[in-house]
N, C-alpha and C positions, 0 to 999 in steps of 0.2 A: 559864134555865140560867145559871148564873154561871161567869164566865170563868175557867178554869185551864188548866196548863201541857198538861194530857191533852185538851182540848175548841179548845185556840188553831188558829188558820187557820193563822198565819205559825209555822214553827219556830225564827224568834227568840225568839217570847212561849212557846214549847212547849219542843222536844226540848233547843234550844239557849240557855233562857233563862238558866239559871244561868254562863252563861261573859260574858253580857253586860248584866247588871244595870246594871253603873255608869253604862250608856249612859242607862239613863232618866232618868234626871237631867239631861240636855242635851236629848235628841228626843223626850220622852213628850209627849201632849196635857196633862199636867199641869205636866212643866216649861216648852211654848211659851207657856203660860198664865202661868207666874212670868215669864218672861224678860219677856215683856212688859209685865207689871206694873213692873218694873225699870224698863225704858226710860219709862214714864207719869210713874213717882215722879222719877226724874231729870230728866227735861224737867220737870217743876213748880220743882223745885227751884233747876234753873240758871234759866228765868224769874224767880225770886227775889232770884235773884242779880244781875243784870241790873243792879238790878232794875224791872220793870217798876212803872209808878207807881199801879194798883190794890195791886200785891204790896208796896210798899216797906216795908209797915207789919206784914208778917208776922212772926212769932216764930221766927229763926232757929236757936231752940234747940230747935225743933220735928221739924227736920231727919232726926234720926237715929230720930225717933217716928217719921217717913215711911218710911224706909228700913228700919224695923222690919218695915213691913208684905211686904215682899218678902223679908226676911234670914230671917222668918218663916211666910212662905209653907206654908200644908199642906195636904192633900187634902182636906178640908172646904172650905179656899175654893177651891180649884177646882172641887170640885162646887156653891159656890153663885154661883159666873159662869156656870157650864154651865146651871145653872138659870134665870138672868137672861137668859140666851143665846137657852134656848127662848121667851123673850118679845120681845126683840128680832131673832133671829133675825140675829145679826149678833155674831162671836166677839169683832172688840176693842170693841167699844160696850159690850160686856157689862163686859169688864175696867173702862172707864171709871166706868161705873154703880156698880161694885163698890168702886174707889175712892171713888169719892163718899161712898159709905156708910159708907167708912171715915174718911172726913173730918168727916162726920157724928158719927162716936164720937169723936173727937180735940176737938170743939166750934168748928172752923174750917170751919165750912160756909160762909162767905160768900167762901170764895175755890174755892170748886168750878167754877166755870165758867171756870178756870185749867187743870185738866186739859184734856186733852186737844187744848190751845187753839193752831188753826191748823192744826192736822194733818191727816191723810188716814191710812188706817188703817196703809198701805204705809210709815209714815215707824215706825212700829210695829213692826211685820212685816217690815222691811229692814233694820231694827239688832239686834229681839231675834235672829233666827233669824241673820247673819250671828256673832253674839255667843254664843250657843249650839254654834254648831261652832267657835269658836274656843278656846273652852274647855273643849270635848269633847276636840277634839286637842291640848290641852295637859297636859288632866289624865288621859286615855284613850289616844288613841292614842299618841303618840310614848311614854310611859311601854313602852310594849307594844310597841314596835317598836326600841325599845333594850334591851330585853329578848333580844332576837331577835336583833339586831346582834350584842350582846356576847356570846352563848353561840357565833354562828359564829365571832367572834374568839377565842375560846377554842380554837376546833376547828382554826382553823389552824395554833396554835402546838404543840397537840398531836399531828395529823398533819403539819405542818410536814418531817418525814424519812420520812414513807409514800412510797415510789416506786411509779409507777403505769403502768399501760399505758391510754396514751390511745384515742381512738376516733374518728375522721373519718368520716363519712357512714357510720357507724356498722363501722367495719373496722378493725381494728389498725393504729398510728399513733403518733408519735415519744412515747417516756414523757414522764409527768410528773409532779407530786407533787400528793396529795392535798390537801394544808395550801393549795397555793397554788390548784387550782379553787376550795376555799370560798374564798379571798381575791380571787376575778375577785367572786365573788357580793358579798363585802364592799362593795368598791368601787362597784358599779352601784348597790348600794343608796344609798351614803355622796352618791354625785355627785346621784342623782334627790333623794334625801331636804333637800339642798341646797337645790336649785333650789325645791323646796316651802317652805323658809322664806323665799324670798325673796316668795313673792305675800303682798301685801296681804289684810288682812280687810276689805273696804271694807262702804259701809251708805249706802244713800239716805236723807235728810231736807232735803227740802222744800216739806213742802205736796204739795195735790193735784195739779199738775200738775208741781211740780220748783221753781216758780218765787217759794218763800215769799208768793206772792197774797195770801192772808187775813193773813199775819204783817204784812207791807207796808203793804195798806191799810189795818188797823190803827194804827199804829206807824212811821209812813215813814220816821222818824228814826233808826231804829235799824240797825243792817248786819247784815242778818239771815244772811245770805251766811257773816261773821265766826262770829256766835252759833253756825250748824249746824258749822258745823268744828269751833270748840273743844268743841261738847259732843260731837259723834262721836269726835273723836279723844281730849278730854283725860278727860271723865266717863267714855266707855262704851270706851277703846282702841282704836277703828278707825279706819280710813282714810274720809274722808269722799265716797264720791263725786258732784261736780257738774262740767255742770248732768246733770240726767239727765230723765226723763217721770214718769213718776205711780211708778216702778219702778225699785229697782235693777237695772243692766242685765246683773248677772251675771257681766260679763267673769274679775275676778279670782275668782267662786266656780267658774267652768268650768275656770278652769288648775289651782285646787287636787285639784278632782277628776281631773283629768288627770293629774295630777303622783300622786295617790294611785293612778290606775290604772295608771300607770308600775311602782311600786314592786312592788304588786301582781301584776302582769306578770313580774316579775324574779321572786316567790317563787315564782310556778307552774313558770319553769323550774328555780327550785333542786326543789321540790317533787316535779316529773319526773324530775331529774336522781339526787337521789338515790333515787328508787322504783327507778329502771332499774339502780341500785348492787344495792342490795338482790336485786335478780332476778339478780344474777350473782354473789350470795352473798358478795360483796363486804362485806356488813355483815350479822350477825345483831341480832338485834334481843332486848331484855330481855320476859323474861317473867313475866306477874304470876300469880300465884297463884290460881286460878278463872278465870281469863281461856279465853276459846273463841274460836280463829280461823279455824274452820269448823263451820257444822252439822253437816257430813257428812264430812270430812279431818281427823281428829285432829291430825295433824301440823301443820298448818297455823298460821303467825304471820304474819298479811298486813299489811303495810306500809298499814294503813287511815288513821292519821293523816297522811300526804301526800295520799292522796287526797282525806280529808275536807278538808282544806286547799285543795287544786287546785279542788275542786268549789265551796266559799262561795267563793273569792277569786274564782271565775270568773263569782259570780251577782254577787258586788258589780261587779265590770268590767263586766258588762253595763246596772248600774243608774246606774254614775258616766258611765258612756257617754251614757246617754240625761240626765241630768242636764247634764250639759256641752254637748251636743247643743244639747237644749230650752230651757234656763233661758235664754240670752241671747237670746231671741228672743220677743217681742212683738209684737200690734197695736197702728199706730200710739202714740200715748201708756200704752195698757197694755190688754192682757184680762188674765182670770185663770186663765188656763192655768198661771202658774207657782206659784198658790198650792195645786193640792190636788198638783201635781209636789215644791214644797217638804216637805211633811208626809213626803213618805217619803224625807226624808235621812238620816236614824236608819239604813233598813234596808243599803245598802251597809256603812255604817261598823261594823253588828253584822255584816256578813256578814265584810268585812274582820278584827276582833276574833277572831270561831270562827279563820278561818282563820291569823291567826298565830299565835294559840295551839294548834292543831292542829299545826301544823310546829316550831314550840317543843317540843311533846311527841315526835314523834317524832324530832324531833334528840336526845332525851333517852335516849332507846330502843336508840338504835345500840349495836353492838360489833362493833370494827372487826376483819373476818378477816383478818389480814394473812398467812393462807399463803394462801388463795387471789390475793392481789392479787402476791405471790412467784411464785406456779404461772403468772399467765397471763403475767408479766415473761419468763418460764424458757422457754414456749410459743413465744413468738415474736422470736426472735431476726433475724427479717428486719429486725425497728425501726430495728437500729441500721445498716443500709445505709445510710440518708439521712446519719451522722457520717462511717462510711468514706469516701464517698465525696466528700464535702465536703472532708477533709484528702487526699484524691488530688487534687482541684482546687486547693488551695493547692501541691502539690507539683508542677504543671503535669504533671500523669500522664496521658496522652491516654483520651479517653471515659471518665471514670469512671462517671459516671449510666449509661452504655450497659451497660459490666460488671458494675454491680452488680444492675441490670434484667436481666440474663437468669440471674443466679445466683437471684435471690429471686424469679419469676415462674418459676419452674419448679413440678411437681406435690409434688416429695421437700421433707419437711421438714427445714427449719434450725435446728438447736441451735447450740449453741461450738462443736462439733467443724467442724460445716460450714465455717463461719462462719474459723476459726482455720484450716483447710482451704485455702481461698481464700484467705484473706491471705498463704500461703506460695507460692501461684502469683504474686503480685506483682510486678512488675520494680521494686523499690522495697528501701531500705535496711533491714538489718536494728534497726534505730533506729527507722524510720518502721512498720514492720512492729511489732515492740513495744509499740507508742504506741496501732497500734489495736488491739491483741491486748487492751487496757485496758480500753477500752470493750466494756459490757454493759447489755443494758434495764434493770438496775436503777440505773446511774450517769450512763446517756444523759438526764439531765434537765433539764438546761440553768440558767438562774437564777433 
């Protein structure tokens, strides 16, 4: 049976694969197959450089012929590593093999025993895959999450004069404006998304044990120490980390998922926040054309893209969890627990992906009722107690809080009249009586 979107396990390769395509380009078995052909062809290269004095006689105009082989990387040769693969039974040895062969077609086969030279698979495996999500979320995700940024920035300059009736432990409470709830969300986002540029993409390379061994014995002359820096940081743009064990130790790839499960976090409560809008009709929502929001309820427009949203960004937090968890932690000099843990880093980042494009969409959706957000202002005129009585405390009026507690905890409802009622019982000037006669839940909104 051949694999399609109707027969996949995962609903990223299925229900959900069309919203995260671009991702396989960074986390397929066939891109960790190029990425690491990448790091092969560049470590020969900078060897070259060096250069090392088997290599010094090599043809540096051959260079970008090498560089071919990865810039042109395509599913025929990763299916013929995977093939080499089932003979060695060993995924980067296969890559190496396959290089060869392409060195072979170049007619520089007498420098084949230059790949791979000194290495341990992990020095492989700890640059392409730290390299792969680095420019996943460069070219994927933060595109997509300034995407998201800037449609709520847009929302708050447009409800920016929405006055609203707030809600504490979920019970009527001091107004406030719409524009500026999305801008709490703005901000948490803007601060967490910060702190995520600041971690490093770091990349172990040295040798099997950490300690350039083979490179050393080899070559004792050389500062192999120097070499893995500059090619980590200058060839491949990472952070190099040393010394480390057989493994990168994951530190800085824990914080980024953290940091991403942060951000994450923030969109499930805007995701919440405004479903719970919606339910108090507070926003109607656009309707398409053959669109069904119930089997069985005609009437029905369910606010399904927050949910879908809440629910992938919850499956990704649960997987960056255990990634940030697990990855930093090894036996002794290394097991391989964190290699078949690595292979599904793809799947949080596609789940992350659905979900902020889910909530992109139904940010989309909205239309804002503003008589009902008028209606419940108008409902509850106890709000504005907490201003009354704050300008009786500047006035040194005795127990204001007490006064206004037993006018607004009573059972009879308060509108203006009440409201305006009471302020004429005041022993207070007809100046200061005025001032609060001003205040009302739609202008109670502070700055």
């Amino acid at each position: 049976m051949s694999l399609s979107s109707l027969n996949a396990i995962s609903p990223i390769d299925g229900r959900y694969r069309s919203k995260v395509n671009e991702l396989a380009a960074y986390f397929s078995e066939e891109a960790l197959i190029k990425y690491r052909v990448l790091v092969e062809i560049e470590y020969f290269i900078a060897l070259c450089e060096i250069p090392l004095p088997q290599l010094s006689d090599f043809d540096t105009s051959l260079f970008e012929n090498l560089r071919d082989i990865y810039r042109n990387f395509s599913t025929e040769d990763a299916l013929n590593i995977k093939d080499i693969e089932k003979v060695t039974n060993h995924d980067v040895k296969a890559v190496e093999y396959f290089i060869k062969e392409q060195f072979d077609v170049l007619n520089i086969s007498k420098y084949k025993e230059f790949i791979h030279f000194g290495l341990t698979s992990q020095d492989i495996n700890n640059t392409a895959i730290p390299l792969s999500i680095k420019e996943a979320m460069n070219d994927v995700y933060v595109p997509e999450y300034l995407v998201i940024l800037n449609r709520l920035k847009e929302l708050i300059i447009e409800w920016k004069n929405v006055p609203m009736l707030a809600r504490t432990h979920g019970q009527p409470a001091s107004p406030t404006r719409l524009g500026k709830e999305i801008e709490v969300f703005v901000v948490r986002l803007e601060e967490q998304f910060n702190l995520l540029n600041d971690i490093p993409s770091a990349a172990k390379f040295g040798g099997a044990t950490g300690n350039f061994n083979a490179h050393n014995v080899a070559y004792p002359k050389i500062d192999w120490k120097s070499f893995g820096s500059k090619f980590v940081q200058e060839k491949l743009g990472l952070q190099h980390s040393f010394p480390t064990t057989q493994i990168e130790h994951y530190d800085h790839m824990a914080a980024l998922f953290d940091a991403l499960k942060r951000i994450n976090t923030i969109l499930i409560d805007l995701d919440r926040d405004i479903w719970t809008y919606v339910s108090m009709d507070y926003f109607k929502q656009k309707i398409k054309a053959g669109e069904v929001g119930s089997s069985a309820m005609p009437h029905k427009v369910n606010p399904i893209d927050f949910e879908n949203s809440e629910g992938n960004l919850g499956i990704a937090n649960a997987l960056f969890e255990h990634l940030s968890a697990k990855l930093p932690i090894s036996r002794l000099q290394r097991d391989l627990t964190d290699s078949t843990v690595l292979r599904n880093v793809g799947v949080p980042f596609a789940h992350t992906i659905i979900g902020l494009k889910s909530t992109l969409k139904g940010l989309n959706k909205l239309v804002l009722n503003e008589a009902k957000f008028a209606e419940d202002l108008e409902n509850n005129w106890a709000v504005v107690a907490e201003a009354i009585q704050t300008i009786l405390r500047r006035e040194g009026y005795p127990n204001p809080y007490e006064a206004l507690k037993g006018l607004t905890r009573t059972n009879e409802k308060i509108n203006q009249k009440t409201m305006s009622d009471f302020i004429e019982t005041l022993d207070v000037s007809d100046e200061i009586k005025s001032e609060l006669k001003q205040i009302t839940p739609s202008n109670y909104t502070g700055i």
